[in-house]
KEVO-439084 format. One record per residue (C-alpha): residue number from 1; x, y, z. Coordinates in Angstrom, 2 decimals. Layout:
residues N
R  pos       xx       yy       zz
R  NUM        X        Y        Z
...
end
This chain:
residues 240
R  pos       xx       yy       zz
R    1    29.29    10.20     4.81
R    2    28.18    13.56     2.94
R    3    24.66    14.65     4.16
R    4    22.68    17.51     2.03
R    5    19.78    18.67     4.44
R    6    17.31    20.50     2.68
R    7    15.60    22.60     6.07
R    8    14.44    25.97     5.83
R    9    14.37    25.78     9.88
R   10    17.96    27.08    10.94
R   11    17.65    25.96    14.63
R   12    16.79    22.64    13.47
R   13    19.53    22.63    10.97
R   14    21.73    24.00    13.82
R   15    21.23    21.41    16.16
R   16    21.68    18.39    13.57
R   17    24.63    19.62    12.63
R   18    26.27    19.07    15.79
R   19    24.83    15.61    15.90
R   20    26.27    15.32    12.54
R   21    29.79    16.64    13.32
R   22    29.89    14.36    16.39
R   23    29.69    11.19    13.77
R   24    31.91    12.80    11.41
R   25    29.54    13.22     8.24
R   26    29.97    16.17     6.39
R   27    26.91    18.30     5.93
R   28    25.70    20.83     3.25
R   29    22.98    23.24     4.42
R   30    20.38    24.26     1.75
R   31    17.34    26.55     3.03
R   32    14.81    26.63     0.79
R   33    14.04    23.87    -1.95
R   34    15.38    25.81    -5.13
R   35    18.85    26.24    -3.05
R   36    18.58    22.50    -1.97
R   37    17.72    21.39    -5.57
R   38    20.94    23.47    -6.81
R   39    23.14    22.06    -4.91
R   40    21.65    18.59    -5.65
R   41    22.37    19.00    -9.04
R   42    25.64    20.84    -8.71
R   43    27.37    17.56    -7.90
R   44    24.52    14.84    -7.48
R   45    27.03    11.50    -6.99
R   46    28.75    13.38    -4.19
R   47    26.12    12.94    -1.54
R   48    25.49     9.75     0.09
R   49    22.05    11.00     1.92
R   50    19.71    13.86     1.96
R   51    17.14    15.26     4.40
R   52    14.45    16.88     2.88
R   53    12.12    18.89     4.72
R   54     8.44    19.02     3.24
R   55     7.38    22.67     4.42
R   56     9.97    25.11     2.04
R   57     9.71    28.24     0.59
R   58    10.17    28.44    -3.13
R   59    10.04    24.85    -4.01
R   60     8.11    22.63    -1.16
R   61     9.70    19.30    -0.56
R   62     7.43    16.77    -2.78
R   63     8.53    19.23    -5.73
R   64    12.31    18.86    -4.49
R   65    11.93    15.04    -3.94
R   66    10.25    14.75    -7.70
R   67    13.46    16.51    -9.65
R   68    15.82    14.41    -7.51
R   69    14.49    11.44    -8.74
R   70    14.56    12.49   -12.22
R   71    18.39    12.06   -11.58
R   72    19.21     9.41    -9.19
R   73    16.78     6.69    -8.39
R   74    19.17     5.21    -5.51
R   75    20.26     8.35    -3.33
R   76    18.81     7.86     0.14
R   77    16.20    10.21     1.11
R   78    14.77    10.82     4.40
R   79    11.64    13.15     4.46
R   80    11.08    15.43     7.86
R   81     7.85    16.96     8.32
R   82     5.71    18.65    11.23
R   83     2.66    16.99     9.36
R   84     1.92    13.82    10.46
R   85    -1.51    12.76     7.88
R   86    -0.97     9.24     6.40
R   87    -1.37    11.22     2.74
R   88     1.28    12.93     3.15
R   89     3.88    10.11     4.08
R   90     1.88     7.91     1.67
R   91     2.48    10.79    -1.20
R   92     6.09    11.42    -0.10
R   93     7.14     7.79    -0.75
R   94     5.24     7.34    -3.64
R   95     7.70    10.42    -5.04
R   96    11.02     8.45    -3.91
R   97    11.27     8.96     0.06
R   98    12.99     6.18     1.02
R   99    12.06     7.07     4.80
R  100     9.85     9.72     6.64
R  101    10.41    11.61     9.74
R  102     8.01    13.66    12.17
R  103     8.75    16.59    13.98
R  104     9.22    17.27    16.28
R  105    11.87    14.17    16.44
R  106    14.92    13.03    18.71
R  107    18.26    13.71    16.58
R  108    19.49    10.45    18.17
R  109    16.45     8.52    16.60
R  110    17.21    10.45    12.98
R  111    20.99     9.93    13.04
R  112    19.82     6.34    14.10
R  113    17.27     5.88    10.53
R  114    20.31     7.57     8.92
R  115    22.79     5.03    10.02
R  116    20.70     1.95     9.08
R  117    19.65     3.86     5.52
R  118    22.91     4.27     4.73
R  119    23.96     0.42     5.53
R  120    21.23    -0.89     3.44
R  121    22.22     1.62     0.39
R  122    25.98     0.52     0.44
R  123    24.44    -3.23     0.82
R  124    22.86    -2.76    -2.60
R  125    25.30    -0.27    -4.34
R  126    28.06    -3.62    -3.30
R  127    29.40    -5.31    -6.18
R  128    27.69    -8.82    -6.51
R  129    29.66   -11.43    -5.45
R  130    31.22   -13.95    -8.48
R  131    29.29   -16.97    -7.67
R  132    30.66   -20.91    -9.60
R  133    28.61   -21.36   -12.65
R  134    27.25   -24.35   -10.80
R  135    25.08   -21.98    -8.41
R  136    21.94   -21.51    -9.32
R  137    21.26   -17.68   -10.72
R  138    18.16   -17.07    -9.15
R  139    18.28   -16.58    -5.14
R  140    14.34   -17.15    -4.73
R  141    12.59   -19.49    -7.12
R  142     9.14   -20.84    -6.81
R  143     7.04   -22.36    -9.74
R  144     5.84   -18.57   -10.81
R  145     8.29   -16.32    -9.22
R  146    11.70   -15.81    -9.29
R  147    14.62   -13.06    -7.94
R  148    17.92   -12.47    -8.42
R  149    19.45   -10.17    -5.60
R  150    22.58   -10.30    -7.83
R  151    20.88    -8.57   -10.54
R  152    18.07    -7.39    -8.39
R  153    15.85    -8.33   -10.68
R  154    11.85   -10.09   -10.07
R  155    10.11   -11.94   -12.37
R  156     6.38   -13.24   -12.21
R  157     5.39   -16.14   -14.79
R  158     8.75   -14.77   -16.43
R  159     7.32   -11.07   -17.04
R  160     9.99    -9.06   -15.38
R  161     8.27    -6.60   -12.38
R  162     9.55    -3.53   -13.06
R  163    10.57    -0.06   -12.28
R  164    11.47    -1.35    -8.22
R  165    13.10     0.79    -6.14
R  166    15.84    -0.44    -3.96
R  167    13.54    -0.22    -0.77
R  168    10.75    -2.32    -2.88
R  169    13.26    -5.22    -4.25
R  170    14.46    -5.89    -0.48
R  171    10.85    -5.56     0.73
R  172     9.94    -8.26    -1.91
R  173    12.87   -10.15    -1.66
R  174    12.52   -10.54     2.68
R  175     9.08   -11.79     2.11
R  176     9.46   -14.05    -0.90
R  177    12.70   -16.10     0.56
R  178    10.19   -16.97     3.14
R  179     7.18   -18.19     1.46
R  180     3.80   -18.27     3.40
R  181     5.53   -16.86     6.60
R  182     3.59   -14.03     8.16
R  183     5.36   -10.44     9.04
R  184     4.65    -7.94    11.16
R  185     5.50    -4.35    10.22
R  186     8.00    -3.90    13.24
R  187     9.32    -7.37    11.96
R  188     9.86    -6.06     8.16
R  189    10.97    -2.64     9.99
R  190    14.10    -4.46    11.21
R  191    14.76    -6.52     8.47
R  192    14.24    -4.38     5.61
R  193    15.09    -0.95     6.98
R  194    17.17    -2.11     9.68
R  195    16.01    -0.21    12.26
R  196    14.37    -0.35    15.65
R  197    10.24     0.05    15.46
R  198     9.03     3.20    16.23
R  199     5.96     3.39    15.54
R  200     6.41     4.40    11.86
R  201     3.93     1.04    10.41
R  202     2.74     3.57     7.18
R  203     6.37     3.56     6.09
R  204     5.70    -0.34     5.77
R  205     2.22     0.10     4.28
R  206     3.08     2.51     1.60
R  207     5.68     0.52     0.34
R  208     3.80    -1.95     0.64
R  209     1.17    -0.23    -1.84
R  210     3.78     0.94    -4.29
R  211     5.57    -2.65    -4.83
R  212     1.48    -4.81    -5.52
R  213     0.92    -2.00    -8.04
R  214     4.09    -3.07    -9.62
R  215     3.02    -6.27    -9.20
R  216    -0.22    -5.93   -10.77
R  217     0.74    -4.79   -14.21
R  218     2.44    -8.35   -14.75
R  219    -0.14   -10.74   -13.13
R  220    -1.69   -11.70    -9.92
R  221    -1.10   -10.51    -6.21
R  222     1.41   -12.42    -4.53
R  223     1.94   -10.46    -1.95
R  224    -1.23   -11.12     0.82
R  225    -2.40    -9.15     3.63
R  226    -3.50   -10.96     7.00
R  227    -5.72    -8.83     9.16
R  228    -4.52    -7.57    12.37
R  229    -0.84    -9.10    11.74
R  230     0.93    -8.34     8.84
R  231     2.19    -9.03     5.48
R  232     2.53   -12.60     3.40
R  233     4.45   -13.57     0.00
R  234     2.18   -16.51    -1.65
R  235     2.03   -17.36    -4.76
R  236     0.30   -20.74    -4.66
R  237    -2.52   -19.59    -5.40
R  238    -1.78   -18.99    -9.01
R  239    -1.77   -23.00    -9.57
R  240    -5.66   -22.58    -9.11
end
């Protein structure tokens, strides 16, 4: 794996490096967002993951995490910060974060969220397998909803949601092949991020956010909230 880590702080670039050497990625260090956004665009399909810091001279991180997305909507892209104000992870995932990291934080816990990013992005970048024309094209179908993970594509009443981003499509997809089933956000943690809870919920929320507004321009909410527990796909209430 080639890692570009956007961090203006060289001890903590320092000391991820080794971490990174000792799982044999290749890293390219970038120290202030212009440099990082350079190097981005120098050769954007050559990096499989990048760490963006939010806190950089020249060019903070939402700025850098904006003009990456203008070019690839699919590179992962784990945010590190020493804030820690729900706004600010909510605003860095609305701009493309695909995860979001506090500092101070254990390298083995970020190599960890890099490792299970990483499987879920070659998961999605795998070509589809050739299914018999006899199966069915749509993995989830209820009478108003349907997905195909094969074309990752959603559809509500037949009006196509649009404009989801890889994180939102599995989101949607884990909660709609289970109809009426109640998640937590450790549970949807695991499942959609792949990694162990710790204590991130917001990451869960603010995708969460992002995929009913989505939702929303095509019809009704299917996706319900229940108090004190978790998250719900139900669309039965659309027969009403």
């Amino acid at each position: 794996m080639k890692i570009l880590m956007i961090e203006d702080n060289e001890s903590v670039a320092q000391m991820m490096d080794m971490f990174f050497k000792k799982e044999q990625w290749d890293v390219v260090n970038a120290y202030d967002g212009e440099e990082g956004l350079a190097q981005f665009n120098a050769a954007p399909d050559s990096f499989d993951l990048i760490t963006l810091d939010l806190n950089l001279p020249k060019m903070d991180g939402m700025q850098v995490a904006q003009e990456i997305r203008k070019t690839s909507k699919t590179v992962p892209l784990i945010m590190l910060t020493a804030r820690d104000s729900e706004s600010d992870q909510v605003l860095g995932l609305e701009l493309g974060a695909d995860d979001y990291v506090t500092k101070p934080f254990s390298p083995i816990t970020l190599v960890a969220r890099i490792k299970a990013l990483h499987r879920r992005a070659e998961v999605s970048d795998a070509p589809a397998e050739v299914k018999p024309e006899t199966t069915a094209e749509y993995d989830v179908v209820t009478p108003h909803f349907k997905l195909s993970t094969k074309t990752r594509e959603a559809f509500l009443d037949d009006e196509p949601i649009e404009g989801l981003t890889p994180k939102e499509f599995d989101l949607l997809h884990t909660l709609a092949q289970n109809p009426k089933q109640v998640f937590s956000r450790e549970q949807l943690l695991q499942l959609v991020w792949d990694y162990e809870y710790y204590g991130d919920e917001r990451t869960v929320d603010a995708h969460i956010k992002k995929l009913r507004q989505k939702i929303e321009k095509v019809g009704p909410q299917i996706i319900q909230t229940v108090w004190g527990v978790g998250y719900k796909f139900d669309d039965s209430g659309l027969d009403k």
